[in-house]
N, C-alpha and C positions, 0 to 999 in steps of 0.2 A: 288308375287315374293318372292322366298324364298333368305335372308340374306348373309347368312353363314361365319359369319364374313368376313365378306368386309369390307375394309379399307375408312377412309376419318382423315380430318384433322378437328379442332375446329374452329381458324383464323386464327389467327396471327403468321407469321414467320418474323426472326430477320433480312432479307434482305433491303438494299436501293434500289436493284435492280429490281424489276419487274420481268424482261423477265428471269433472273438467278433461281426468285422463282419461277416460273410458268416450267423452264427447268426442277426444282427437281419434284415439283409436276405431272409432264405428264410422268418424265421417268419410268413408269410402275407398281411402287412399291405402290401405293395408287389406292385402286379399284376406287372410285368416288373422283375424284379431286375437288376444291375449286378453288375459286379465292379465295387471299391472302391479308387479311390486313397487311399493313409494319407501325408500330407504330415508327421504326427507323426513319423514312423520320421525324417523327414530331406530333404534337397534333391533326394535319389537314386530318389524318391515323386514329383517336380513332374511336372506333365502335359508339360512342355515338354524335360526329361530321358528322361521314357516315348515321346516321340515322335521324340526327335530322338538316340537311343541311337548311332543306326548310320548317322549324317552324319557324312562324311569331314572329317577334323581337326580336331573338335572339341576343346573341354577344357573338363570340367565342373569348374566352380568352387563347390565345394558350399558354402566358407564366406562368398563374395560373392554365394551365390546367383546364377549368371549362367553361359550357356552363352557362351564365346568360342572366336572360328575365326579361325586366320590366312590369309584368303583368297590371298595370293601362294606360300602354303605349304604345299598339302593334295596329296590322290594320289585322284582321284574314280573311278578305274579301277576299282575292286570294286566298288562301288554300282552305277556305271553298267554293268558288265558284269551285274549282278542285276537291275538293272532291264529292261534291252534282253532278255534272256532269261526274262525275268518269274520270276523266284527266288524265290519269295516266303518260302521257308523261310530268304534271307538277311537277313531283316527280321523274324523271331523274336523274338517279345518275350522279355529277360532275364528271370529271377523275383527277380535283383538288384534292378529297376529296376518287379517288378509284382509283390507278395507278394500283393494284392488279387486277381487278376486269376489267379495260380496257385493258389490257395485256392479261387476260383469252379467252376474248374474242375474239381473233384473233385466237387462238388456234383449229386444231380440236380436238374434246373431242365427238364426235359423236359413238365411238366405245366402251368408258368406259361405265362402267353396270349405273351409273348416274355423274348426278354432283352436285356439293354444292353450296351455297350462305348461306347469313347471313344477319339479321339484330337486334338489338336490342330490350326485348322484351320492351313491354310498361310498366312495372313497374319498371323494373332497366332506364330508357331512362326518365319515369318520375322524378325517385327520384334522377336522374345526376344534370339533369337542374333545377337550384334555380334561385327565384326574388332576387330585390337588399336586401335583407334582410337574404338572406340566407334559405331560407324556400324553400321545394321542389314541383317545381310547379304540381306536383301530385296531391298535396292538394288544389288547383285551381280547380274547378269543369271544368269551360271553357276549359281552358286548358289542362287540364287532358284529357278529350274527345277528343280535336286537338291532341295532342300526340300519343292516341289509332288508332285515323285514319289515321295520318302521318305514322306510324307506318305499318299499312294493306297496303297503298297506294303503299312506297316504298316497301315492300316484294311483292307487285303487279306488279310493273315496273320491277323489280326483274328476279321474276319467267319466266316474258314473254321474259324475252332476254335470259334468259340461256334455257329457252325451245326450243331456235333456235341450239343452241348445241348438244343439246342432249335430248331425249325423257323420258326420267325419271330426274325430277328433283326435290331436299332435300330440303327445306327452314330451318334451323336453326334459331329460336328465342332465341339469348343469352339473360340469366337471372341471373346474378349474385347474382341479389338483393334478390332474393327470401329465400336467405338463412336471410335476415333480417326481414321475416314477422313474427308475432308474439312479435316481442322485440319494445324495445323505438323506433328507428332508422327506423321503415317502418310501421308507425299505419293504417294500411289498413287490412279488415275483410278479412276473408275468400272467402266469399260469390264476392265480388267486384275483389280480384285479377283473380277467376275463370273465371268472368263475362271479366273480362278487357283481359283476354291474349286469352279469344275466338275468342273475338270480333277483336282483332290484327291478329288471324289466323285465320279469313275467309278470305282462298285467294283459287282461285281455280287452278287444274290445278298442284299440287304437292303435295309431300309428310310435311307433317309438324313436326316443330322437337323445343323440348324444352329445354336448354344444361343447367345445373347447375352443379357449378365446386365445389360444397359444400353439406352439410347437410339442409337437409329441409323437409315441410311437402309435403314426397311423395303419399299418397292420395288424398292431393290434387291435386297436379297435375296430377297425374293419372285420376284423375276426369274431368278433360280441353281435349279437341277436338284434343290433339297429335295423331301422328302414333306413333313416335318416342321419348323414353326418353335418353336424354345424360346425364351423371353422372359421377362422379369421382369414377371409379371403383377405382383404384387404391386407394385412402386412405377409400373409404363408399361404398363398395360394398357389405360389410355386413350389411347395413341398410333397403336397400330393401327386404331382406328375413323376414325382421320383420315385411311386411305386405303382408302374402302370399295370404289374399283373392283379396285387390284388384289388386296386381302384376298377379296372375293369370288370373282376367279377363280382365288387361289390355293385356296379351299376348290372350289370347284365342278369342278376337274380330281382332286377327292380328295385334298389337301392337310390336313394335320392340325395342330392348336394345338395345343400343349404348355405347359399354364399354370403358371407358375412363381410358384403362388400361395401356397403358406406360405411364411415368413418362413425365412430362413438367419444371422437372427443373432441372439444370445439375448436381446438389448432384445427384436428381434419377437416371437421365441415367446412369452416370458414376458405381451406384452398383448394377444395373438389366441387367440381357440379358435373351433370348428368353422362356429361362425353368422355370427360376422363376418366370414369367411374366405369362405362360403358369400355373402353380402351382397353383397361387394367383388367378386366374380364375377358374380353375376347383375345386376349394376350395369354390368358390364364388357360383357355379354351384350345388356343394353337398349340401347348405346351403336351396338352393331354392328344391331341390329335396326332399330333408329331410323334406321339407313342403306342399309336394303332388304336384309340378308342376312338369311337365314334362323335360326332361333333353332333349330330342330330338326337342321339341317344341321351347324351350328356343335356343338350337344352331340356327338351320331353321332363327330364329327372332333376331338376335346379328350381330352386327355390333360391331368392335373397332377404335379406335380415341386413342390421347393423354387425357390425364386428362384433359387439357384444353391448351390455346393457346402457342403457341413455340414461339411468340417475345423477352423471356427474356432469351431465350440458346442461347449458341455459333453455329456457322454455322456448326461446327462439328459436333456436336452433333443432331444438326436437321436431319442431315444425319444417325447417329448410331437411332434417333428413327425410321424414316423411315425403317429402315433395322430391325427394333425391332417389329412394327407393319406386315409388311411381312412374319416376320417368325414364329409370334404367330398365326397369320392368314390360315399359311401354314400348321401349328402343329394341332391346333384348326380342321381344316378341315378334316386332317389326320387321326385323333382319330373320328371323327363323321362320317365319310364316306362320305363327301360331296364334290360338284364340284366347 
């Protein structure tokens, strides 16, 4: 299936209302809709609470914001009995913990080119949740592995209900963290984070997608089981052209960009609209070109998004990107001849 810039969203929108979000998201203007993380409603909304709901001993700390686990003190018998038997009905997402996500699902969305989901990848989701020490239970070998498979499980239970939707469907693995590998703050090898976000994306049955809203080693992840990289075109979209060999073969095995080219905070929107948005891309495009990839192959394989998630704009403004993605969308197409 070829791309051609089609629109979707990262997660999070600034609504308490559900069915209001889910009204923006279907009225036409986003080619593969999402259901909607609301971080408004509460802590009980965070990607890292929706993912990590049904990790043995947790305690969600909604007014520290912070999930803590007493690693000498948990019972992993049920999980691991879910997992070993592939359960996947015991990784059911709450509607506690996914008002967005149960709202979506009423909806039909059977006609859009796909649809989205999300969960958390397993090294930003490890390195959230700390023991009472403060330490990130990543560094737990046990638990590190219960995380990795919590992790596949819920993008498991996932995939199967928005497959009832619609026949194409995105998994998004948000990965914050990855922009800390290398430094003090995430002492995990190379080699392990590879190994660990594979092993979180065998899911079958859809498209898989890696979202960092930052700078990082993109070889590496190029090197990980993606379809799909999402990035923040907007501030580092020049960083990917400084690795045109394996950029290339991640396009050339069918590998898709997902440019995270409107702006997700209201300074941005407020000083972009559709031409400079439009500029800053095909700028972005000359850079990769200039390095021997194909400029037609790259459109075909491009998807755009926000830079990352819209919980922190105004309602207004969710609306001006939406109308900013459409029209770079429409432009983009325009100039490439595509449908």
């Amino acid at each position: 299936m070829d791309w051609n810039f089609s629109t979707t969203l990262i997660g999070s929108l600034p609504y308490n209302d559900p069915k209001k979000a889910l009204d923006m998201i279907t009225d036409g203007r986003i080619s593969c809709p999402l259901w909607p993380q609301l971080p408004s409603l509460g802590y009980s909304e965070s990607m890292y609470v929706q993912t990590g709901e049904h990790l043995p001993g947790i305690h969600i700390d909604g007014d520290g914001k912070k999930i803590i686990v007493n690693l000498s003190d948990y019972d992993p018998t049920d999980v691991y009995t879910a997992m070993i038997t592939e359960d996947i009905d015991y990784f059911a997402h709450s509607e506690e913990h996914h008002k967005g996500l149960y709202e979506f699902l009423k909806r039909d969305t059977s006609k859009f080119k796909a649809v989205k989901g999300q969960v958390t990848g397993p090294i930003s989701e490890g390195l959230q949740i700390q023991d009472d020490s403060g330490r990130a239970a990543i560094y737990d070998e046990s638990y590190s592995e219960i995380v990795r498979k919590a992790v596949n499980m819920t993008a498991r239970w996932q995939v199967r209900e928005l497959s009832k939707k619609n026949d194409n469907v995105i998994m998004f693995f948000d990965e914050p963290s990855l922009t800390l590998l290398g430094s003090p703050f995430a002492s995990i090898s190379t080699e392990d984070a590879v190994a660990w976000m594979n092993e979180a994306m065998d899911v079958p049955g859809c498209l898989k997608a890696i979202h960092c809203c930052g700078n990082t080693d993109w070889p590496m992840v190029f090197s990980t089981c993606i379809d799909i990289l999402s990035f923040d075109a907007y501030s580092y979209a020049h960083t990917l052209a400084m690795f045109p060999y394996e950029l290339n073969a991640f396009l050339k095995r069918g590998g898709i960009l997902s440019w995270g080219i409107a702006p997700s905070s209201d300074e941005g929107i407020e000083i972009e609209n559709v031409d400079t948005l439009v500029n800053l891309l095909e700028m972005s495009i000359d850079k990769m070109e200039a390095k021997g990839i194909d400029r037609n192959m790259i459109a075909k394989q491009s998807m755009i998004t926000p830079q990352c998630g819209l919980g922190g704009v105004s309602e207004e403004n969710v609306n001006k990107v939406f109308d900013l993605l459409q029209g770079v969308s429409e432009k983009m197409k325009e100039r490439y001849g595509l449908e």
